[in-house]
C-alpha positions in Angstrom: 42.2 -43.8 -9.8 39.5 -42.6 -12.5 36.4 -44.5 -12.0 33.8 -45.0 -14.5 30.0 -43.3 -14.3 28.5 -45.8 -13.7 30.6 -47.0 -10.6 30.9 -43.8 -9.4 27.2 -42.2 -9.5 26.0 -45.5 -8.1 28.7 -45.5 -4.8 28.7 -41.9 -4.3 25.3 -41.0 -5.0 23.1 -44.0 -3.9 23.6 -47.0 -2.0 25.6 -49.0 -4.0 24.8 -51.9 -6.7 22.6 -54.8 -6.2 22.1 -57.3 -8.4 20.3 -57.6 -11.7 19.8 -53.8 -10.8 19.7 -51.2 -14.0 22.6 -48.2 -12.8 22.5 -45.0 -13.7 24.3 -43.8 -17.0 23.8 -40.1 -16.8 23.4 -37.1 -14.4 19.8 -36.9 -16.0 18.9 -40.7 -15.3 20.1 -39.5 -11.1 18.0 -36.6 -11.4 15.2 -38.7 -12.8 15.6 -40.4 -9.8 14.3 -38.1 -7.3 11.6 -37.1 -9.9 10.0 -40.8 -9.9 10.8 -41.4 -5.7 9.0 -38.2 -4.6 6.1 -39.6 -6.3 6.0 -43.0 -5.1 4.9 -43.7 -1.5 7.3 -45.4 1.0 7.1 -48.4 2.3 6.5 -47.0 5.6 4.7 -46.0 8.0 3.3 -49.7 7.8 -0.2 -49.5 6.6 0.4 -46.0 5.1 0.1 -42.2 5.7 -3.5 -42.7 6.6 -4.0 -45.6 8.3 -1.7 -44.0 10.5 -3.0 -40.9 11.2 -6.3 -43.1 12.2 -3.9 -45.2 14.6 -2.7 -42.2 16.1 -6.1 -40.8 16.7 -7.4 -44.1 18.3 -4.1 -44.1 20.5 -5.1 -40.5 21.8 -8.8 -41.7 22.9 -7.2 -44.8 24.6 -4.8 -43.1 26.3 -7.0 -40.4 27.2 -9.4 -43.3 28.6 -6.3 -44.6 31.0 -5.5 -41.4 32.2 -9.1 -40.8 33.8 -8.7 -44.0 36.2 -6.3 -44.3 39.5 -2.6 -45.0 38.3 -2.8 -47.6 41.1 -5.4 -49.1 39.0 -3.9 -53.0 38.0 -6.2 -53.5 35.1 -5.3 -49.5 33.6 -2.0 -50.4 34.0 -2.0 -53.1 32.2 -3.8 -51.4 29.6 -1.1 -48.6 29.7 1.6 -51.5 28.6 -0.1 -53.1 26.1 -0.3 -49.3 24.3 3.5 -49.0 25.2 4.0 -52.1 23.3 1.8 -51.6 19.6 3.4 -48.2 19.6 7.0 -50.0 20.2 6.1 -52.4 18.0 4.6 -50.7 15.4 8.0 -48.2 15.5 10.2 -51.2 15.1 8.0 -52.3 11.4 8.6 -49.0 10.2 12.4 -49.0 10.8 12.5 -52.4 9.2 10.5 -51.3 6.4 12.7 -48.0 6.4 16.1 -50.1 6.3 14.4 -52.2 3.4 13.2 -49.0 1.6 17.0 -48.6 0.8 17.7 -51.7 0.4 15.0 -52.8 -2.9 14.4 -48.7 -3.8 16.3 -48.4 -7.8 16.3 -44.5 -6.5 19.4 -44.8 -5.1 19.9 -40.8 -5.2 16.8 -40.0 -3.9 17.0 -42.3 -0.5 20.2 -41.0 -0.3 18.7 -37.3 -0.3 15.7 -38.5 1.9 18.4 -39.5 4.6 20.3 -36.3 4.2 17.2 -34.6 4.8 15.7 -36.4 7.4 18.9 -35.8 9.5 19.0 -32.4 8.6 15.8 -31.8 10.2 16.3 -33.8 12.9 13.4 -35.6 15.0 13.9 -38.6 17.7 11.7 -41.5 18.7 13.2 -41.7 21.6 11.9 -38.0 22.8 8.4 -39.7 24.1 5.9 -42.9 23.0 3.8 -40.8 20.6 7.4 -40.0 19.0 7.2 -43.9 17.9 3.9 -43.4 15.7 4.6 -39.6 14.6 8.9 -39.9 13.5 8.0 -42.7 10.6 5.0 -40.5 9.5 7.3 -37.2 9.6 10.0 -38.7 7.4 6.5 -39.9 5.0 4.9 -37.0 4.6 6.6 -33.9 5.6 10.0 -35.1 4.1 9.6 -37.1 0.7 7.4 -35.3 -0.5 9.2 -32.5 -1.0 12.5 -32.9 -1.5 12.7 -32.4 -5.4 10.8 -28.8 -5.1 11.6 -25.9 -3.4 13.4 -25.5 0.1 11.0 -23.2 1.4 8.4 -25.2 1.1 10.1 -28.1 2.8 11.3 -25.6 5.8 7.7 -25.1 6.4 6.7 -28.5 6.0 9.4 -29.9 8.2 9.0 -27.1 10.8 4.8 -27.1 11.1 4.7 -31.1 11.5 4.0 -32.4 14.7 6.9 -34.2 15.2 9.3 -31.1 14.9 7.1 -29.4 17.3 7.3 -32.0 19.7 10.9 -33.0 19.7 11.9 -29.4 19.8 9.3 -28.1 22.6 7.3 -25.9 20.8 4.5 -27.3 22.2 5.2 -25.8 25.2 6.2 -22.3 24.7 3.9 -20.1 25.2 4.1 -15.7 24.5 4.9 -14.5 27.9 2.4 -11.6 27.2 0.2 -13.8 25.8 -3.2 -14.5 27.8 -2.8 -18.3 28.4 1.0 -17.2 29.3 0.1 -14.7 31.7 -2.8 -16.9 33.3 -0.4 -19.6 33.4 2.8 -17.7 34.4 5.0 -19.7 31.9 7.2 -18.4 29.0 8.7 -19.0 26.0 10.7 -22.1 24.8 14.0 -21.3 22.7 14.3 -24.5 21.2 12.6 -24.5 17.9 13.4 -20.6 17.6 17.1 -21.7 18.1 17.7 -24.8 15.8 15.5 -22.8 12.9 18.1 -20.0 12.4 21.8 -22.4 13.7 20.8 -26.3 12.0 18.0 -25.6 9.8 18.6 -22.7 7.6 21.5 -19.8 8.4 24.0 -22.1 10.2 26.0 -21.7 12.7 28.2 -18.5 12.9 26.1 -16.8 9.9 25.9 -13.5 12.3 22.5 -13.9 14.0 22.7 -13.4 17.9 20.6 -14.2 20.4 18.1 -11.4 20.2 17.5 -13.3 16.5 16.9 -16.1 18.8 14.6 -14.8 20.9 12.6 -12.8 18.5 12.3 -16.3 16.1 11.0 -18.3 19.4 8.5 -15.2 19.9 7.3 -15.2 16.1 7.1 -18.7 16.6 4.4 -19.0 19.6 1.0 -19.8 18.4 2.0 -22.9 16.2 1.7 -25.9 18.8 -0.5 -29.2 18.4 -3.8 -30.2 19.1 -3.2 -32.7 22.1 -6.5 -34.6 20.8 -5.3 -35.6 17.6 -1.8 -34.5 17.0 -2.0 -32.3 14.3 -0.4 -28.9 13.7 -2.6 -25.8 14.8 -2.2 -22.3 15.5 -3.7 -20.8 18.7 -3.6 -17.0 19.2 -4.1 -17.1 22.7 -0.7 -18.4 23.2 1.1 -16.3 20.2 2.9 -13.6 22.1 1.2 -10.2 20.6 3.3 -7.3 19.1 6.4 -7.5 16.6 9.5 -8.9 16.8 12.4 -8.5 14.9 14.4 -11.1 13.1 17.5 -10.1 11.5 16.3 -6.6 11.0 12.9 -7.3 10.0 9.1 -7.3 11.4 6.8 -9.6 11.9 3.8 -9.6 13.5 0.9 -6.9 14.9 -1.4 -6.4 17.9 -3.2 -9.6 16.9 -0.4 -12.5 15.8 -1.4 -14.5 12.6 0.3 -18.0 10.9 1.2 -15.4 8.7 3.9 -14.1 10.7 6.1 -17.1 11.6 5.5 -18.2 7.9 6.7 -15.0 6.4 9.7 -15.6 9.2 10.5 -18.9 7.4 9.6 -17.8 3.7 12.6 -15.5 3.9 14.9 -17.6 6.1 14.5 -20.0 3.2 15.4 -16.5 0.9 18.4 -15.4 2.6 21.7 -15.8 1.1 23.3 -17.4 3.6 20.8 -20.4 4.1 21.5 -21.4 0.7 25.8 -21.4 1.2 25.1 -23.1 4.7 22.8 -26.0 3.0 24.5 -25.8 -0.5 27.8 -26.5 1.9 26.3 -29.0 3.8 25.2 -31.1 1.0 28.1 -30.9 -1.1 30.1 -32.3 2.1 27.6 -34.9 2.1 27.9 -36.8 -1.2 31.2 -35.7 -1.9 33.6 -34.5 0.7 34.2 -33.1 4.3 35.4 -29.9 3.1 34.3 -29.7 -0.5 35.8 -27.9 -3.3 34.8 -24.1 -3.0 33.9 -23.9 -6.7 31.3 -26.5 -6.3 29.7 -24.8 -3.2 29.7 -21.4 -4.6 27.9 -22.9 -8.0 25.3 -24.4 -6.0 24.7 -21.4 -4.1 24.2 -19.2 -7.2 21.7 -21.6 -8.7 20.0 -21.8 -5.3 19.5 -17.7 -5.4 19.1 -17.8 -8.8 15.9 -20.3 -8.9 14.6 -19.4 -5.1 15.7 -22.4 -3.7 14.7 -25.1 -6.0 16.3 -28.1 -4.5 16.1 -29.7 -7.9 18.2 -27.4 -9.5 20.9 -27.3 -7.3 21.3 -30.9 -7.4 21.9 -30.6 -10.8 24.2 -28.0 -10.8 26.1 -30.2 -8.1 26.2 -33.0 -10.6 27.3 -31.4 -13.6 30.2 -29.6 -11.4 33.7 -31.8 -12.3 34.3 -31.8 -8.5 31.8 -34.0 -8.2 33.4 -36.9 -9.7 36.6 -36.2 -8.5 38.7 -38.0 -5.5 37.0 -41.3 -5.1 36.7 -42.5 -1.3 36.7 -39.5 0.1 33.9 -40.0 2.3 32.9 -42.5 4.5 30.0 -45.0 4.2 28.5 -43.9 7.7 26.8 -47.4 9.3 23.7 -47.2 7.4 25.5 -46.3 4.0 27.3 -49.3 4.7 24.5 -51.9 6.1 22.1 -51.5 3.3 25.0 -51.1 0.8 25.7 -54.6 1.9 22.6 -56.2 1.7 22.1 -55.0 -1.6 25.4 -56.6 -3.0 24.0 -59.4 -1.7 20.8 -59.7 -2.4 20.7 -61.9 -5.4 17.9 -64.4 -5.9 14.7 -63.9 -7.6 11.8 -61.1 -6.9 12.9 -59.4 -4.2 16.4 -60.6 -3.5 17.3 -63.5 -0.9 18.3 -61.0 1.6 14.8 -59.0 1.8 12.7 -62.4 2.1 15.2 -63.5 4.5 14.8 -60.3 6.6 11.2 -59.7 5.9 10.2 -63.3 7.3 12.2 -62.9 10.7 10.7 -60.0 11.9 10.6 -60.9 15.9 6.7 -61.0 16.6 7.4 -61.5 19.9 9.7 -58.7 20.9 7.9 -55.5 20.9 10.6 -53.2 21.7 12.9 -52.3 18.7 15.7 -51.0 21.8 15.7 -54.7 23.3 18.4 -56.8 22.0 21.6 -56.1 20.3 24.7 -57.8 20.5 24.3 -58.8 24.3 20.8 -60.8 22.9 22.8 -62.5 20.4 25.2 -63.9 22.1 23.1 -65.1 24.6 21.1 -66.8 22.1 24.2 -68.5 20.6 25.1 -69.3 23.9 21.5 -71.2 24.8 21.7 -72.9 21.1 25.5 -73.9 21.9 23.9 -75.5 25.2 21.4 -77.1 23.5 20.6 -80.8 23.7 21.6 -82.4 20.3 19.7 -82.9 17.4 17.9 -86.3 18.3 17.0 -85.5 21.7 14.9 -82.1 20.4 11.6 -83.0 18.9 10.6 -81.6 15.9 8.6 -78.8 17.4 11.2 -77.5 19.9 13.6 -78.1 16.7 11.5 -75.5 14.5 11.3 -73.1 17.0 14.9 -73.3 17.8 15.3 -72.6 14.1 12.9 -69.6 14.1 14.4 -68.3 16.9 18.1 -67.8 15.5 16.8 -66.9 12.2 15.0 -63.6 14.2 18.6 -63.3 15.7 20.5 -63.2 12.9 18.1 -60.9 11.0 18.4 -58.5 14.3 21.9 -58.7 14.0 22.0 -58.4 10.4 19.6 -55.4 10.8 18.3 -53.3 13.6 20.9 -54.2 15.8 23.5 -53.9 13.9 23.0 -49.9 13.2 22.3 -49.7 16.8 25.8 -51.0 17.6 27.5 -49.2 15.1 26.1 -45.7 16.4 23.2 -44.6 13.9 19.9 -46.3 14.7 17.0 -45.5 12.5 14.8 -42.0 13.7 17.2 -42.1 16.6 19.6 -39.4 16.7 21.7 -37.9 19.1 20.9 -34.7 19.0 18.5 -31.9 16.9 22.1 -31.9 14.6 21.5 -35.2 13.5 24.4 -37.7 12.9 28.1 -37.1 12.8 28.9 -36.6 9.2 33.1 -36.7 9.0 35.3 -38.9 8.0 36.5 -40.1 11.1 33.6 -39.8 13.1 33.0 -43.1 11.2 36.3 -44.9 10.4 37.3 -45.6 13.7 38.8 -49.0 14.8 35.9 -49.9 16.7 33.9 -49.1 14.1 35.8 -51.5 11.3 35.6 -54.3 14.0 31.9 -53.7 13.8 31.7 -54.1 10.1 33.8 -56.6 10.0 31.5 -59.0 12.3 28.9 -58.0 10.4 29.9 -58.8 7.0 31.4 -62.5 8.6 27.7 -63.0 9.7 26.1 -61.6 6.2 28.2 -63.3 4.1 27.6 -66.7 6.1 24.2 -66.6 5.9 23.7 -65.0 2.1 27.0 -65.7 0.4 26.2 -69.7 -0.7 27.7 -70.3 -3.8 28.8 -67.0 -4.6 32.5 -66.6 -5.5 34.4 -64.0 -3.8 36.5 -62.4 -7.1 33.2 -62.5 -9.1 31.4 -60.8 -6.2 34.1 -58.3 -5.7 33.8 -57.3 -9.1 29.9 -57.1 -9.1 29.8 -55.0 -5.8 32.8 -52.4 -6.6 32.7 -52.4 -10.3 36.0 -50.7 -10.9 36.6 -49.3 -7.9 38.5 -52.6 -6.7 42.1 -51.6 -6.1 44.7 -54.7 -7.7 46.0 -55.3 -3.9 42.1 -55.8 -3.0 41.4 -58.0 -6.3 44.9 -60.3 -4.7 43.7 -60.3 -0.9 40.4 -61.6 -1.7 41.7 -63.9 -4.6 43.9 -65.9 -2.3 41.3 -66.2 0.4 41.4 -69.5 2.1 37.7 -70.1 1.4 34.9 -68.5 -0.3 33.0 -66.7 3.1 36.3 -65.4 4.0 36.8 -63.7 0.8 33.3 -62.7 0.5 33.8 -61.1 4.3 37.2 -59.2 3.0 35.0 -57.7 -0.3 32.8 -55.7 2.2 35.8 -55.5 4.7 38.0 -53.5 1.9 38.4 -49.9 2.2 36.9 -49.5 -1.2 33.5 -50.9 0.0 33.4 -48.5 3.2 34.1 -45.4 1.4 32.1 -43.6 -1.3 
């Protein structure tokens, strides 16, 4: 099945169509995309970049402040809560905002690439509580930025943040030989070394061994944090002295410098087979688990070719025919699919039912984004089902009974429901990030998932839509006849509505 341009750049290459929303018509309007997003500011952190690098900062002196007083101390304690809970709270803002981000951006290409890249260079929330502030902030500022200029400049920019050095214990490796090292009798921590040369730029079974390893974790020591305010630094009393080789080459003297472990990454970022591994790993991506070899090897010649402008090879990735070939062959992974959803339906005027909806039921109460889920749900249907009837509530306990399933279903409709499904926001499994094949996602478990979810979405947002006109609208001409029939002869508008997002068309891309 040929699809048209416009149907296909806006499934494959962003997150689907929302109404009243332009689409692109050209390779150049996708690549104008990424041009416009990497110059407008997300919507998170909340409060902005700045405000919350200042947060961070005051968190540090009041943390610093609890520390100094007994553990057994009642009032400290409580103190230590409450800055459990802003940073838990503040962390489950910023996924909301990062889940509406998709969901309103008209840059569907470049969130799609700012998700790629995020999970690329992988950071969890869940590695400590300062995680919570610094993983929103990372994705800000270290990743957006840069993603429409050159990879070697996002390598270092991912690698130096604070985030990356905290999730991947570089903060605590130290040159065996240095002095604090040797005062301190502790060593040298792999991980960062590690994930740089196997996730990050050469890939796995590019030839490196683990004397590569080792020598990368040694270049590496000296870039750590300063615990006061959790920025980057570089300390030399902790950068193992001498040089090490990496793949063949030198770096580093008597007296260790940035300059070493940058030159290490400036020609990480160089080498030949960083560009096939990432020019691989994005084609398989956007287009298909094992993508066509023509496609890959074009990429990786414009990658070599320009030095690793990221800008270029995305363009030579959309003018390859492979690109538009073979429609469906990837799967919408649970967020594709969540904010692909809201977006088809998200009518209504300025922002879109949905996003007021979601924006106004933020739980103020609940000020940990992991509490919840499906088991909260149901419980809360359960105590509405139990209720007392209408005229036995009064009109205050009728409100908040009101407020409180509207927070439920937007938890369900939201954060939840990408925890259920497997890929909660900043939290991945592992430094690889998220599964990114095929079946990994379309699993029957999975499609029981999505198909709850798009029963309670289309319940709550579908209202006078009709199912064969919304069909049309959210898969353009990517609806299959046997789809156009099943939802047709729906016994009643929600159900068909449910079956639109429940087709195979709407979970693949």
């Amino acid at each position: 099945m040929s699809l048209s341009f416009p149907t296909m750049a806006v499934i494959r290459f962003g997150y689907g169509f929302r109404p009243g929303e332009a689409v692109a018509q050209s390779n150049d309007d996708l690549l104008q995309q990424v041009a416009t997003g990497v110059k407008t500011p997300p919507t998170f952190p909340v409060g902005g970049v700045e405000e919350r690098h200042a947060q961070i900062a005051r968190r540090q002196i009041e943390v610093r402040d609890v520390g100094r007083h007994s553990p057994d101390d009642e009032t400290q304690r409580d103190r230590r809560k409450a800055l459990q809970r802003q940073a838990q709270r503040a962390f489950q803002l910023d996924a909301n905002a990062r889940l509406m981000q998709a969901v309103v951006s008209p840059n569907g290409f470049y969130e799609r690439l700012s998700t790629f890249w995020t999970n690329h260079f992988s950071t969890s929330a869940n590695k400590n509580l300062a995680m919570r502030l610094l993983v929103p902030l990372y994705e800000a500022e270290a990743i957006r930025p840069r993603i429409g200029g050159r990879f070697a400049d996002l390598l270092r920019s991912a690698t130096e943040h604070p985030a990356m050095l905290i999730y991947l214990d570089q903060v605590e490796s130290l040159g065996p030989g240095s002095k604090v090292g040797l005062r301190q009798k502790k060593g040298l921590n792999e991980n960062l070394g590690r994930e740089l040369l196997e996730l990050h730029t050469l890939g796995a079974g590019s030839g490196y061994t683990q004397a590569d390893v080792r020598a990368a974790a040694m270049v590496l020591t000296g870039l750590t944090i300063d615990r006061q305010e959790l920025d980057m630094m570089f300390r030399s009393n902790i950068a193992e002295p001498g040089s090490h080789q990496v793949l063949g080459v030198s770096y580093g003297d008597a007296k260790r410098q940035p300059g070493d472990y940058l030159s290490l990454l400036d020609d990480l970022a160089a080498n030949p087979k960083t560009a096939l591994h990432i020019s691989r790993k994005l084609a398989a991506h956007f287009i298909a688990d094992q993508p066509d070899e023509g496609l890959v090897t074009a990429m990786t010649t414009t990658w070599k070719s320009t030095g690793g402008d990221l800008s270029a090879v995305y363009a030579t990735m959309l003018d390859h025919p492979a690109a538009w070939t073979d429609a469906g062959a990837k799967a919408r992974q649970p967020f594709d699919f969540v904010v692909a959803g809201l977006r088809a339906l998200d009518s209504g005027a300025g922002s879109g039912d949905v996003v007021a909806f979601l924006q106004a039921n933020q739980d103020e109460d609940d000020a940990d984004p992991m509490a919840g889920g499906m088991a909260g749900n149901v419980m809360a249907d359960q105590a509405m089902a139990n209720a007392p009837s209408a005229p036995q509530i009064s009109p205050d306990k009728e409100a908040i009974v009101k407020r409180r399933k509207a927070i439920q279903t937007a938890r369900a409709l939201g954060q939840g429901a990408l925890r259920r499904m497997g890929q909660p926001i900043w939290l991945p499994p592992s430094p690889a990030g998220f599964e990114e094949s095929f079946s990994a996602w379309i699993t029957a478990s999975q499609l029981a998932e999505r198909l709850s979810w798009a029963r309670r979405a289309t319940t709550q947002f579908g209202q006078g839509l009709d199912p064969r006109d919304f069909l049309k609208a959210t898969l353009g001409d990517a609806a299959r006849d046997d789809t156009i029939r099943i939802v047709s002869q729906a016994p009643n508008k929600t159900t068909g509505l449910m079956l639109a997002l429940a087709s195979p068309e709407f979970n693949r891309r």
